[in-house]
N, C-alpha and C positions, 0 to 999 in steps of 0.2 A: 504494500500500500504506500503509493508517495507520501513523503514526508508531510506535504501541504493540507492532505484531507486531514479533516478534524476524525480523531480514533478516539476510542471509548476501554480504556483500561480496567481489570478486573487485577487488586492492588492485595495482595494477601506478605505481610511483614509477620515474620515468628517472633512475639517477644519473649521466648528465651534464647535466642541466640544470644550472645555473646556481645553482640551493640543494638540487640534488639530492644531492646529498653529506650536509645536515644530517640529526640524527638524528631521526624522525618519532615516538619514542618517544611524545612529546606525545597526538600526531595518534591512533598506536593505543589510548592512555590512554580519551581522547576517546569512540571509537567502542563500547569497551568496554564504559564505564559507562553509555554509551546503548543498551546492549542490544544492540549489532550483533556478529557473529561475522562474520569476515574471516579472508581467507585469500593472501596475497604469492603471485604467480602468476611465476614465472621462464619469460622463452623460451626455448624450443627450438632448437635450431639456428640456422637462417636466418629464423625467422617473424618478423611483425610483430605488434605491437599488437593488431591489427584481428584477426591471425592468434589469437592468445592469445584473445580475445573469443568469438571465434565456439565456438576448441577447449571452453572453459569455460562456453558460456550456458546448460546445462544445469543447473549444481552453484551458480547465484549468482543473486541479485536485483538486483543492481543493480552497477555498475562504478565504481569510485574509480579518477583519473588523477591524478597529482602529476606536475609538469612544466611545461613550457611552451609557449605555442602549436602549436608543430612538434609535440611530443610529445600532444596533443590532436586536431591534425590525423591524426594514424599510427593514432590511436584510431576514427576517425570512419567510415570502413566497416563497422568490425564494431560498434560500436553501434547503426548504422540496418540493420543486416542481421537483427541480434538483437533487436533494440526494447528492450534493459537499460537504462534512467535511467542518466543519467552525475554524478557526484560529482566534483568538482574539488577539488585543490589546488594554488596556484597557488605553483610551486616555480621557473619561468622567470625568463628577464632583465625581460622588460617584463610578461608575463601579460596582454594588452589582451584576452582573452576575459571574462578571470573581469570584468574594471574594466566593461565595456560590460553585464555580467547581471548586476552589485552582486555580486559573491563577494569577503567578505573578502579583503584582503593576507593577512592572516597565516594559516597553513596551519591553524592550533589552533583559528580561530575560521570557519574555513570548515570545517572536521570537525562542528563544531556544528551548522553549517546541514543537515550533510548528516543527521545526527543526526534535526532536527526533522522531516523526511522529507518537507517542501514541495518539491512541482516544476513544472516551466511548463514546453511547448512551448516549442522556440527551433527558427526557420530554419537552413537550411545554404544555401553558395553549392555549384555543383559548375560546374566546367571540365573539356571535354573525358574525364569518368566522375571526376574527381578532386574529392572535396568539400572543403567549405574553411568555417570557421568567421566569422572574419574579413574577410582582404579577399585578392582575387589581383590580381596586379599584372604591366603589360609594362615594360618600360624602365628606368627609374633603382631602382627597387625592387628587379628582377630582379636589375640587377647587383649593388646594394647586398648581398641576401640569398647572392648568391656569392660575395662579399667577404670578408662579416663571420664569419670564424673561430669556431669554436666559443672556442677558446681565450681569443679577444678580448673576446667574451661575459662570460666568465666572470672577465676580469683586468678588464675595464671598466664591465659593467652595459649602462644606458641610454646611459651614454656614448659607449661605443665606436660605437654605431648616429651619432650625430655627428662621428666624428671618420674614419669611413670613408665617411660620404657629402658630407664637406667636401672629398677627397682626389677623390670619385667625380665631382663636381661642376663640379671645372674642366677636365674632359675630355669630357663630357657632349654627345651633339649629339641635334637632332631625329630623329625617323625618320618615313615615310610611314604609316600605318594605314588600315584603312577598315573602318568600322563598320554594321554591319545590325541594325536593332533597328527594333521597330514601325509597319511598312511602310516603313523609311527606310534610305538608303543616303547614308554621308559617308563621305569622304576628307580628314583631318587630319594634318597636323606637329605633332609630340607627343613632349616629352620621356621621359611615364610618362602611361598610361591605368590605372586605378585601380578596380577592380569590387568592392562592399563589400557581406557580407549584416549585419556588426555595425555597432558605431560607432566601436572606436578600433582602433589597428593599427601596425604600429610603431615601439613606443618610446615612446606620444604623440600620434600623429598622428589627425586626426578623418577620417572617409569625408565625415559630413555632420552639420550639431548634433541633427538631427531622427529619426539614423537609430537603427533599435533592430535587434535582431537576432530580433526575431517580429512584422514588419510586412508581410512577403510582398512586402517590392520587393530587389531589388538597386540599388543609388545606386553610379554610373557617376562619375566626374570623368577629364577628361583635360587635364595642362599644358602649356600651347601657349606658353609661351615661351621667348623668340628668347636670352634672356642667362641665365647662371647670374645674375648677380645681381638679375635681376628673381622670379627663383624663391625670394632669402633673405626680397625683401620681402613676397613671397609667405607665407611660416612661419610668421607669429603664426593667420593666417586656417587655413594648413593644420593645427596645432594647437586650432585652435576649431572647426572643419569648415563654415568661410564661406565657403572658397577659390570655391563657383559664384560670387558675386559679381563677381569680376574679370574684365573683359572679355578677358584671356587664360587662362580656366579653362574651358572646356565642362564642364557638368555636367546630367546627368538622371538619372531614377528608370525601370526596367522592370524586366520579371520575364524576357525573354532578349534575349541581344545576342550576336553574332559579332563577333570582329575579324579581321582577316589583317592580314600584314604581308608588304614583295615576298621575304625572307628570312624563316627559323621563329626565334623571338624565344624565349627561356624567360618560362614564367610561372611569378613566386612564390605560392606558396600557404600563407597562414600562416607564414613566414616559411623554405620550401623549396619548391628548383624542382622541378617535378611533373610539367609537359608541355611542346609548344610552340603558338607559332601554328600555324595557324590554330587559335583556340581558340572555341568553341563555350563560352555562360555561360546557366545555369540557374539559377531559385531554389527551395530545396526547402524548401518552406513547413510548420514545425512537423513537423520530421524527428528530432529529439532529445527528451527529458525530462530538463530537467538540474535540480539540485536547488539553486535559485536564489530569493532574494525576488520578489515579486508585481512589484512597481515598483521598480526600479532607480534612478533618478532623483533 
């Protein structure tokens, strides 16, 4: 829809996120004076996100989400059901969605974007019918996302993601997997196998330097070592997304992989557990229109 017609927003902001509490007055300022008319959508009962989306795709052009990853992932059903363009405000602790598609930090200057009315395909990952923006993850991430408190979050930021997988980390053992992908069949020991359709994920961390999140692969990494402390010196690379380099990191690119494991493991999605093993991994190629720069980069 050109920038110039007047659009009608369905505006749903989670005040537990992490700066969901601040006042968005800006943000509605924002929208205003760019000719958009919006409307703050409260749930229902017991519905979700996805639920609100779908009740509303009739009365709106397009979907504003203020929040963060998790609050983006709850969203993601009902905007590929509905096919509404998704507006972001990135209100969470880390926000590695909006950082991997260039969406301003600041919530007033991502209003803007949404404003200009530019949008681009973006892929979704999906596990077992669960989509996922991001990355979904077995093992240390899993636990990690079981861990880290809402409360923590919000008393520590970025932080706390370090200071509960330092705690997770000396207790940490391999487990068996076995993966199916591309006529192939492995059996790996693996602290956390790691399935990414963007490029960063949390708190920081890279899938891969090369990955974007409208490439149509999912990029796979799994860490195969034996010592917590060979995983710190692992960080700087897992922060740059070099970690396949190391001869204890398996890393490759497909568009679907299975894993099992001999017990059902949680898998994190976007930063909540969704499903188990066996999980079943799909890539859903230019499933969104989000209102995002051309080139991120």
């Amino acid at each position: 829809m050109p920038a110039t017609a007047r659009r009608h927003a369905l505006l749903l902001v989670n005040p537990k996120s992490r700066r969901g509490a601040e006042s968005i007055d800006d943000v509605r300022a924002v929208l205003g004076e760019g000719g958009m008319s919006f409307e703050e959508g409260p749930l229902q009962g017991d519905e979700s996100l996805s639920d609100i989306i779908r009740r509303r795709a009739g009365d709106c052009d397009l979907v504003i989400v203020g929040g963060g990853d998790g609050t983006l992932n709850a969203a993601a059903a009902g905007l590929v059901q509905t096919g509404l363009p998704l507006g972001v405000l990135p209100l969470g602790t880390a926000n590695d969605f909006a950082r991997t598609v260039g969406i301003p930090p600041d919530p007033v200057e991502a209003a803007r974007l949404i404003v200009a009315g530019d949008t681009r395909p973006i892929d979704l990952g999906e596990v077992n019918g669960h989509l996922f923006f991001n990355v979904a993850s077995i093992g240390f991430s899993a636990e990690l996302a079981a861990e880290l408190t809402e409360k923590a979050k919000k008393r520590f930021g970025v932080l706390g993601y370090g200071i509960v997988a330092m705690r997770l980390l000396l207790r940490s053992r391999l487990f068996t997997a076995r993966l199916e992908h591309d006529d192939m069949r492995e059996t790996i020991r693996t602290m956390q196998v790691s399935v990414g359709n963007g490029r960063h994920y949390g708190g920081g961390m890279t899938v891969a330097a090369d990955a974007t999140a409208d490439d149509g692969w999912l990029d796979l990494y799994s860490l195969e070592v034996d010592h917590w402390w060979r995983l710190l010196r692992l960080l700087p690379s897992l922060r740059r997304g070099t970690q396949g380099q190391w001869d204890d990191v398996r890393a490759f690119r497909t568009t679907e992989v299975t894993i099992r494991t001999s017990r059902p493991r949680p898998v994190n999605t976007d930063g909540e557990l969704t499903t188990w093993t066996p999980a079943h991994f799909r890539i859903r190629p230019k499933s969104v229109l989000v209102y995002a720069p051309d080139d991120p980069r």
